[in-house]
C-alpha positions as CSV (number, residue, x, y, z in Angstrom):
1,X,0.0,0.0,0.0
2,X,1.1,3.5,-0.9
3,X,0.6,5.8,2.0
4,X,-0.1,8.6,-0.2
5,X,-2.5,7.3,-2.6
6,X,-6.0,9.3,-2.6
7,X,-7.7,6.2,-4.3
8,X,-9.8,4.5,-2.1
9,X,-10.0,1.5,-3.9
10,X,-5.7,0.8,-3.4
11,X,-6.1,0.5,0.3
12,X,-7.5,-2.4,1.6
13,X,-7.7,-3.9,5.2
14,X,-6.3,-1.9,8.3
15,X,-3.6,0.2,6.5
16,X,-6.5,2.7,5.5
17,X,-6.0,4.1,9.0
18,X,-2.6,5.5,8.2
19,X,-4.0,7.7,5.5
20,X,-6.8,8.9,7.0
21,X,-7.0,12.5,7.7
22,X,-8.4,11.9,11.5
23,X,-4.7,10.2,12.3
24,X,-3.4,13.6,12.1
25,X,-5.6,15.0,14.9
26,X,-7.1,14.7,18.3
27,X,-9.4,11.8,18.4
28,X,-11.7,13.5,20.8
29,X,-12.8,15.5,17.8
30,X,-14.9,12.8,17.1
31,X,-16.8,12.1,20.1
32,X,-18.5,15.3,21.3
33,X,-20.7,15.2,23.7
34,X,-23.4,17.3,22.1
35,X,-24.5,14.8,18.7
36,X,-26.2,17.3,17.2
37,X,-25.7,17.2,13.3
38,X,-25.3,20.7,12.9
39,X,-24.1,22.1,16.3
40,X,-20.3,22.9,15.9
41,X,-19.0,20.2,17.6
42,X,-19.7,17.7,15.1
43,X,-19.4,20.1,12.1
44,X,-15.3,20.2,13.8
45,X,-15.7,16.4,13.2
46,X,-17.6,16.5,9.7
47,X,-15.2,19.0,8.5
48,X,-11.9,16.5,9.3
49,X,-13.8,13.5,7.3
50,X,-15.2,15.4,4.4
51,X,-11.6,16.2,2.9
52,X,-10.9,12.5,4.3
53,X,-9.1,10.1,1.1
54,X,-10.6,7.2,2.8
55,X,-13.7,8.4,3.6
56,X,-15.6,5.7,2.4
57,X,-13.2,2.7,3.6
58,X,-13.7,4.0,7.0
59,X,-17.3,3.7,6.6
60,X,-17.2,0.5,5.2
61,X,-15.0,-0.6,7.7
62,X,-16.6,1.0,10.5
63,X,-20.2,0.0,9.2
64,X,-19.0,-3.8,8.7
65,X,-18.0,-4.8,12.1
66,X,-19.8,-1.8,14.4
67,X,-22.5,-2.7,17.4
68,X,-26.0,-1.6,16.0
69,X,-26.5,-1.0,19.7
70,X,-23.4,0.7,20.9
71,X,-22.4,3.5,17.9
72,X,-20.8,6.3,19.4
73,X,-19.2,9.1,18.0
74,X,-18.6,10.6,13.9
75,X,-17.4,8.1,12.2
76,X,-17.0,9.1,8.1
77,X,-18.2,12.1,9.0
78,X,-21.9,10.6,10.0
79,X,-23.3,10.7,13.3
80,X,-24.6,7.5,15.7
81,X,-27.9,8.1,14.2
82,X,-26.8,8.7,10.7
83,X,-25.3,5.3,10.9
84,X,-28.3,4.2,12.3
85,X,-30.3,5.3,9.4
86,X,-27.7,4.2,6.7
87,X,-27.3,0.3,8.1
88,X,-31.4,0.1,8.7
89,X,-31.8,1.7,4.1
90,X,-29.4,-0.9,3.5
91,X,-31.0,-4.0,5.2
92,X,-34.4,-2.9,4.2
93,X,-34.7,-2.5,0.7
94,X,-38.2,-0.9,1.1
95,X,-36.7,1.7,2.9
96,X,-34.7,2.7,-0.3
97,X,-36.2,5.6,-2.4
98,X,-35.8,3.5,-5.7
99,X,-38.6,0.9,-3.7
100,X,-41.4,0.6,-5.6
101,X,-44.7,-0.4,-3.9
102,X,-46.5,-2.7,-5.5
């Protein structure tokens, strides 16, 4: 793996942690106390992520092995309940817009 690369699809297993942009700052960034998705404590956390090169990895990662019952903090730049909302869309396909009722 190339420690530099900006191309999520080159960095597989843990090593995606070393080019994330969250390993160059303060991990308590990402668990505020206040979750609220636009209060300034997670936007701190949202703005770290969004310029992230392994943004999606992370959530992947994150999403793949994470207690439904015990998220905590911004993760990808989504919150607990974002998370939430994201695993629930993907395991119920009638909660996905392109769901057609028959």
């Amino acid at each position: 793996m190339n420690a530099t690369t900006t191309d999520p699809a080159e960095i597989t297993g843990p090593g995606w942690r070393s080019a994330a942009a969250c390993a160059r700052v303060d991990a308590e960034i990402f668990y505020p106390l206040d979750l609220d998705p636009t209060g300034p404590a997670v936007t701190a956390a949202r703005r770290v992520c969004m310029g992230c090169p392994v943004r999606a990895v992370c959530l992947l990662d994150v999403m793949a092995g994470e207690d439904s019952a015990r998220r905590w903090g911004i993760t990808a730049g989504l919150t607990p309940d974002e998370r939430t909302a994201l695993f629930l869309a993907r395991r119920d396909p009638s909660a996905r817009p392109e769901a057609v009722a028959a």
